[in-house]
Backbone as XML, in Angstrom:
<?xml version="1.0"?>
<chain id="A" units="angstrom">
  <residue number="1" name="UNK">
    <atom name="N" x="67.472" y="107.200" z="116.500"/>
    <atom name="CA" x="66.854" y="107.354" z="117.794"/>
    <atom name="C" x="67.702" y="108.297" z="118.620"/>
  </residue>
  <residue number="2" name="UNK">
    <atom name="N" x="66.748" y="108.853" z="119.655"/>
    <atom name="CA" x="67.583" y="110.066" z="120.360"/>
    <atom name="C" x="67.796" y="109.330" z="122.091"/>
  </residue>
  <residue number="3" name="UNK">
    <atom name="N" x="69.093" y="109.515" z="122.051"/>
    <atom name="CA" x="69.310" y="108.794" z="123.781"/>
    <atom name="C" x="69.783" y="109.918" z="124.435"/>
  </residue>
  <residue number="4" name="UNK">
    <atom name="N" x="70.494" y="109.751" z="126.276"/>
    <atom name="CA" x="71.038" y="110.629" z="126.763"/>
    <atom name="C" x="71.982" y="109.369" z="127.309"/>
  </residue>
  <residue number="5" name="UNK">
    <atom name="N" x="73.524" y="110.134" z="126.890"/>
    <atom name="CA" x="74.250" y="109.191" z="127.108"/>
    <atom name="C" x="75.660" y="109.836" z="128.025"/>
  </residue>
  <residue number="6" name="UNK">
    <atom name="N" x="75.547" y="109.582" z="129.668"/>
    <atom name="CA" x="76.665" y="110.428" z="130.173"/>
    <atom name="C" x="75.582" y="111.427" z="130.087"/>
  </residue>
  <residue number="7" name="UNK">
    <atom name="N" x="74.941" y="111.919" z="130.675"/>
    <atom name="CA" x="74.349" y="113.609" z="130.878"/>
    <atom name="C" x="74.627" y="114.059" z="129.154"/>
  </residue>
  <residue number="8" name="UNK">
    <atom name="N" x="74.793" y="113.520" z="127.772"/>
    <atom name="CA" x="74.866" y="114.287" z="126.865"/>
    <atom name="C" x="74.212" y="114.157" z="125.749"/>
  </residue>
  <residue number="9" name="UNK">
    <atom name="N" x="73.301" y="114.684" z="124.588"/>
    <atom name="CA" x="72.829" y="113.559" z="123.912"/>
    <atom name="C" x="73.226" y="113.311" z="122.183"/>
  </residue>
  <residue number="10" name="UNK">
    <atom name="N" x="72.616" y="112.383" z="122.086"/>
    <atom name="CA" x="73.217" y="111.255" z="120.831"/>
    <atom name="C" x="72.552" y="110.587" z="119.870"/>
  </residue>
  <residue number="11" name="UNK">
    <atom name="N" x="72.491" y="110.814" z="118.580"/>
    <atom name="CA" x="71.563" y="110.136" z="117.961"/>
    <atom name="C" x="72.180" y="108.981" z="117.362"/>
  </residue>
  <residue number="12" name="UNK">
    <atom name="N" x="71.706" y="107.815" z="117.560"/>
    <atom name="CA" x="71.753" y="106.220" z="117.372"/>
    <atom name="C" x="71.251" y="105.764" z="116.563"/>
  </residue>
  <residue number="13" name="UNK">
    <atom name="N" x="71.554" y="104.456" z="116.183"/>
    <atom name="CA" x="70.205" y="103.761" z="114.857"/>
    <atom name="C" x="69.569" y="103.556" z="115.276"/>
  </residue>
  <residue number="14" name="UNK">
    <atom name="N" x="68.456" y="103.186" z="115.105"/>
    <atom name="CA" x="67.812" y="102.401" z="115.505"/>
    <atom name="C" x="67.417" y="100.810" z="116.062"/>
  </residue>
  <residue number="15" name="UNK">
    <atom name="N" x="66.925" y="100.741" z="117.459"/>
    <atom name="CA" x="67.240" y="99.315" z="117.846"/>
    <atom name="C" x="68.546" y="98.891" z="117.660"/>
  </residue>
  <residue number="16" name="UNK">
    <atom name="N" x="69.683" y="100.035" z="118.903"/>
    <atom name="CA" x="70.879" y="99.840" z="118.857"/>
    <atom name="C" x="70.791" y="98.916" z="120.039"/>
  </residue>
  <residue number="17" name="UNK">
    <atom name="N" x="71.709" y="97.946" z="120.253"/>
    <atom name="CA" x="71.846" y="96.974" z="121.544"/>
    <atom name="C" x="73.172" y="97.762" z="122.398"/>
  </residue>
  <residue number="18" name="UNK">
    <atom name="N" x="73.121" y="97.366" z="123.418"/>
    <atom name="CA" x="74.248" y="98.208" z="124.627"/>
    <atom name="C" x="75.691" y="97.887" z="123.658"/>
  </residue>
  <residue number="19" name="UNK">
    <atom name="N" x="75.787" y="96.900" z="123.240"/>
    <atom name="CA" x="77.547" y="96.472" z="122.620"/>
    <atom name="C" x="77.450" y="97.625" z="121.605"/>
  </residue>
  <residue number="20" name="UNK">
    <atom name="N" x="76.429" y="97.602" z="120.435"/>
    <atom name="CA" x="76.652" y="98.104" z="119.480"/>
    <atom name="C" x="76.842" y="100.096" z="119.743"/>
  </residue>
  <residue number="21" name="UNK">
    <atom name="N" x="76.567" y="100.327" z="120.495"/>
    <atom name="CA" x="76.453" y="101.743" z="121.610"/>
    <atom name="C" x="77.790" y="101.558" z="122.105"/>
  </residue>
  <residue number="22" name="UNK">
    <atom name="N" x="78.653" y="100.834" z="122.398"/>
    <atom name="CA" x="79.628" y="101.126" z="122.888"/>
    <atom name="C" x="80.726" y="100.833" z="121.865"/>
  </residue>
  <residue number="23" name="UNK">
    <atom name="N" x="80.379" y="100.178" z="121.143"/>
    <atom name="CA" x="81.482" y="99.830" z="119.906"/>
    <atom name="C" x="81.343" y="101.422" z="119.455"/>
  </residue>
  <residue number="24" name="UNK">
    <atom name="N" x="80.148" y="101.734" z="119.024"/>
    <atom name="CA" x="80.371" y="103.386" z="118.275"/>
    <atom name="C" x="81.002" y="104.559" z="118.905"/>
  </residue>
  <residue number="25" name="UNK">
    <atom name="N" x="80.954" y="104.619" z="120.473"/>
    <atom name="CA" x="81.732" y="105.132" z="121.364"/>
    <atom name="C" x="83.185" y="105.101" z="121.282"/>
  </residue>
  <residue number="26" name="UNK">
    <atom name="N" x="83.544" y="103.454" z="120.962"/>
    <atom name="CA" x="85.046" y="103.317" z="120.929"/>
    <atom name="C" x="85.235" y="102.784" z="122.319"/>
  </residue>
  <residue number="27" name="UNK">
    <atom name="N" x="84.210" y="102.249" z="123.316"/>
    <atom name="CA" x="84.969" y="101.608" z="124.468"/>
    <atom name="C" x="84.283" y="100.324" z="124.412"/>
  </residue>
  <residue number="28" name="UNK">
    <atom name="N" x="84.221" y="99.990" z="123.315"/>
    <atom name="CA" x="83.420" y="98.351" z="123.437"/>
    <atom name="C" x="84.381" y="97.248" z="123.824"/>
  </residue>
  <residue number="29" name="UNK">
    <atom name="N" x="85.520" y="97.218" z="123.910"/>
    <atom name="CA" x="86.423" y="96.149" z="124.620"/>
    <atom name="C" x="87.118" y="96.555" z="125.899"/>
  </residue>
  <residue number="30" name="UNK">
    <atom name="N" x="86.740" y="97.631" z="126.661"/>
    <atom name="CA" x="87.003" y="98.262" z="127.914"/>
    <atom name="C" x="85.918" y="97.669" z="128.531"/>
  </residue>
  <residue number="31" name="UNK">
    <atom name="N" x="86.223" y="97.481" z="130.161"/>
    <atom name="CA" x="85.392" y="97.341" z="131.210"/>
    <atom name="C" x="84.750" y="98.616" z="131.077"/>
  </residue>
  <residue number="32" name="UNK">
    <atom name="N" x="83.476" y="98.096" z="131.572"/>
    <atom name="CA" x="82.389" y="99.097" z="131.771"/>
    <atom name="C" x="81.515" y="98.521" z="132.584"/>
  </residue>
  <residue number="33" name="UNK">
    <atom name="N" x="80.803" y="99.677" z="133.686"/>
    <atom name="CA" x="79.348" y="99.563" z="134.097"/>
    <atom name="C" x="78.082" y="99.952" z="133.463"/>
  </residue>
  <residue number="34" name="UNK">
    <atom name="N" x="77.266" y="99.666" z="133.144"/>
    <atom name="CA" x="76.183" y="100.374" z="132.182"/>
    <atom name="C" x="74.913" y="100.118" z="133.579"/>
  </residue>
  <residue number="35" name="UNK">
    <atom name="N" x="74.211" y="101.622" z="133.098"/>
    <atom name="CA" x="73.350" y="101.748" z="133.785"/>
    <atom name="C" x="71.880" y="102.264" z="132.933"/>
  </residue>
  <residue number="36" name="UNK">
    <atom name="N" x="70.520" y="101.724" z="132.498"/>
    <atom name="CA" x="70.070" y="102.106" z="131.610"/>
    <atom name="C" x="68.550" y="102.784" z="132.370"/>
  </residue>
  <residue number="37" name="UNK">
    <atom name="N" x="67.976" y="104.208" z="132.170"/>
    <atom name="CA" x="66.993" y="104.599" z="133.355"/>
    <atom name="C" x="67.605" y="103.932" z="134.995"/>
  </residue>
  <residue number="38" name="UNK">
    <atom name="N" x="68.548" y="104.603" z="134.907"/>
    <atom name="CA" x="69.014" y="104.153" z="136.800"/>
    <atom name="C" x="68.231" y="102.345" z="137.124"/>
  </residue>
  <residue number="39" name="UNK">
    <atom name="N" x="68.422" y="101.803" z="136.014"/>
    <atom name="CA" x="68.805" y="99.983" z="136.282"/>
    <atom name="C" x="69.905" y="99.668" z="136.059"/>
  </residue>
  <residue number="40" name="UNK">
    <atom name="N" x="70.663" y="98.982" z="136.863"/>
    <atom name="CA" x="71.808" y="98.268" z="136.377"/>
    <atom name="C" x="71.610" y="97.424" z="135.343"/>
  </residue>
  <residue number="41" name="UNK">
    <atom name="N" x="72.855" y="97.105" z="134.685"/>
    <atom name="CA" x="72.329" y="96.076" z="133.063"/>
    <atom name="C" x="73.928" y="95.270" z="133.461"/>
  </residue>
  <residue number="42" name="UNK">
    <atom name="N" x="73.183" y="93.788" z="133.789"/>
    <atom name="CA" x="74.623" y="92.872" z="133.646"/>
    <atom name="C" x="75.412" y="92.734" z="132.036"/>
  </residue>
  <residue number="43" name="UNK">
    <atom name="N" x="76.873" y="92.593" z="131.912"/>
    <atom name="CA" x="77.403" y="92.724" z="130.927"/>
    <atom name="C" x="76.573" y="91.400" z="130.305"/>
  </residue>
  <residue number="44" name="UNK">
    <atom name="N" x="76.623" y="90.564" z="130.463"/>
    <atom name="CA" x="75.892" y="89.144" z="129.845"/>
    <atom name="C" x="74.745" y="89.819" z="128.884"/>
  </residue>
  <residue number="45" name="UNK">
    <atom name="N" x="74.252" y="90.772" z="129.138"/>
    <atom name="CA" x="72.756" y="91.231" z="128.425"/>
    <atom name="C" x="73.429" y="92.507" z="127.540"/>
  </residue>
  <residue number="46" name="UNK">
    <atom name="N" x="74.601" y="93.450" z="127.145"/>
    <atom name="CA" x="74.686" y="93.445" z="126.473"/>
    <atom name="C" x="74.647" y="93.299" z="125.019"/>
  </residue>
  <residue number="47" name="UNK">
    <atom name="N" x="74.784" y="92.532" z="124.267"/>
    <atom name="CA" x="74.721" y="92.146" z="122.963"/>
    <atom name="C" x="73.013" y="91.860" z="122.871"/>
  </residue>
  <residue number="48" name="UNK">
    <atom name="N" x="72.416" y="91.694" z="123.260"/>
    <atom name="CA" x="70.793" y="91.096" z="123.129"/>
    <atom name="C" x="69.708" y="92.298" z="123.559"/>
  </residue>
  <residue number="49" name="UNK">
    <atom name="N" x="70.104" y="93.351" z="124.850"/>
    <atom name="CA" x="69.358" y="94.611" z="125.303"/>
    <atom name="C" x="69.609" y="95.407" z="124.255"/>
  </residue>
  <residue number="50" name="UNK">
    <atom name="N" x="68.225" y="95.296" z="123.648"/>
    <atom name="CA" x="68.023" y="96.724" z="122.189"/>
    <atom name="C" x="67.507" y="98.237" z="123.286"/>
  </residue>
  <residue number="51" name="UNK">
    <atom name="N" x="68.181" y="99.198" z="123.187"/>
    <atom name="CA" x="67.751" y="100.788" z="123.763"/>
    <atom name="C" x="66.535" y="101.082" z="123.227"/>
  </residue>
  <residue number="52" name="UNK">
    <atom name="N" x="65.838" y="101.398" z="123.980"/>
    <atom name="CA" x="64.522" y="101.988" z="123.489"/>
    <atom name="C" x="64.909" y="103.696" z="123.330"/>
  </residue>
  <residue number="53" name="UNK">
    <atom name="N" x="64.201" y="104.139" z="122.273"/>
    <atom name="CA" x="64.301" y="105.857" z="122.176"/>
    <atom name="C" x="63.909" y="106.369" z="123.639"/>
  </residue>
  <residue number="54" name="UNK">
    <atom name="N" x="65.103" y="107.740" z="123.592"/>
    <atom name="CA" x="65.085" y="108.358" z="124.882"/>
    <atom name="C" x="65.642" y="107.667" z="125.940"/>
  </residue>
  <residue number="55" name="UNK">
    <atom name="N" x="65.941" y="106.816" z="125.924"/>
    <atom name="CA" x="66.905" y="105.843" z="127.265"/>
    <atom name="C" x="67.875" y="106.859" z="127.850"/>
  </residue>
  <residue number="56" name="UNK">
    <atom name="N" x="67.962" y="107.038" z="129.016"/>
    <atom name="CA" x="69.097" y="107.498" z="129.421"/>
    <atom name="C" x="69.783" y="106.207" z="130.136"/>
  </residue>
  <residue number="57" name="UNK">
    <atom name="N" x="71.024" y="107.031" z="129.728"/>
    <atom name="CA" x="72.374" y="105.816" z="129.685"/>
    <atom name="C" x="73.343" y="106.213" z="130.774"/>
  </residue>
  <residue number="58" name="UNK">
    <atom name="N" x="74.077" y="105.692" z="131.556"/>
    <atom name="CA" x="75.155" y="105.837" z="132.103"/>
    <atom name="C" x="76.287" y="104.707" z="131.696"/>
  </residue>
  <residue number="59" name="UNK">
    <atom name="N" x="77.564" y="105.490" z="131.253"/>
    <atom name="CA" x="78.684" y="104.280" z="131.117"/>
    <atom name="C" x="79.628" y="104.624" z="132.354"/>
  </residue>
  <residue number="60" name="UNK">
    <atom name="N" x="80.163" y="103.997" z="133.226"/>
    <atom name="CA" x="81.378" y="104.115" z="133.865"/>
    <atom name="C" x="82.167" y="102.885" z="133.323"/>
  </residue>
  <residue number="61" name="UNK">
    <atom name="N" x="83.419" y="103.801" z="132.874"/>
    <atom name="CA" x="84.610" y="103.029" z="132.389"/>
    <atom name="C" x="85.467" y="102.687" z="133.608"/>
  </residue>
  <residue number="62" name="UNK">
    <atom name="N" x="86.049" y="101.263" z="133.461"/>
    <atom name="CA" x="86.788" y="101.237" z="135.268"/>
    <atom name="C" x="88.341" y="101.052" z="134.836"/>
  </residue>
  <residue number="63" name="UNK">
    <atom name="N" x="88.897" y="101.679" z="135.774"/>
    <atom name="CA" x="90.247" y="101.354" z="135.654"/>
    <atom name="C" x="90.831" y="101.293" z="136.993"/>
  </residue>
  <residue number="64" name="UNK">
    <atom name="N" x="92.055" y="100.311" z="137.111"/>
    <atom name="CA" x="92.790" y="100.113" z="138.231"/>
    <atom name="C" x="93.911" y="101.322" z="138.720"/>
  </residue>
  <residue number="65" name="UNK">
    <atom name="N" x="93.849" y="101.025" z="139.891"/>
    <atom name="CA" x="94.683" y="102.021" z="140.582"/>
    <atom name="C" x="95.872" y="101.228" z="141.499"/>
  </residue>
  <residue number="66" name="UNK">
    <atom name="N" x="96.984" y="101.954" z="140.878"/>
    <atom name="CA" x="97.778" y="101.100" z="141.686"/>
    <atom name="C" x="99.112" y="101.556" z="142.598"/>
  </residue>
</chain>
């Protein structure tokens, strides 16, 4: 399947879920915001929200400032 992920795009398996999208990224145990078509997506729904083809994605990774 074809997504836009970050303004860039990406081809996925099919009926990838948000975890499994970020495990392939490499930030699946980092804080993150996910945003899927400009909805917010609580982390809780992760593992269970399958991407539909063409989804655009936003990840913000957070980090502290100190």
């Amino acid at each position: 399947m074809s997504m836009n992920i970050n303004g860039k795009p990406h081809d996925l398996p099919a009926e990838s879920s948000i975890s499994a999208v970020l495990d392939l990224l490499g930030i699946g145990e980092k804080p993150v915001v996910e945003e899927m078509d400009r909805l917010a997506i609580f982390p809780r729904d992760y593992p269970s929200m399958v991407l539909p083809d063409q989804a655009v994605l936003e990840v913000v990774t957070l980090a502290a400032c100190g």
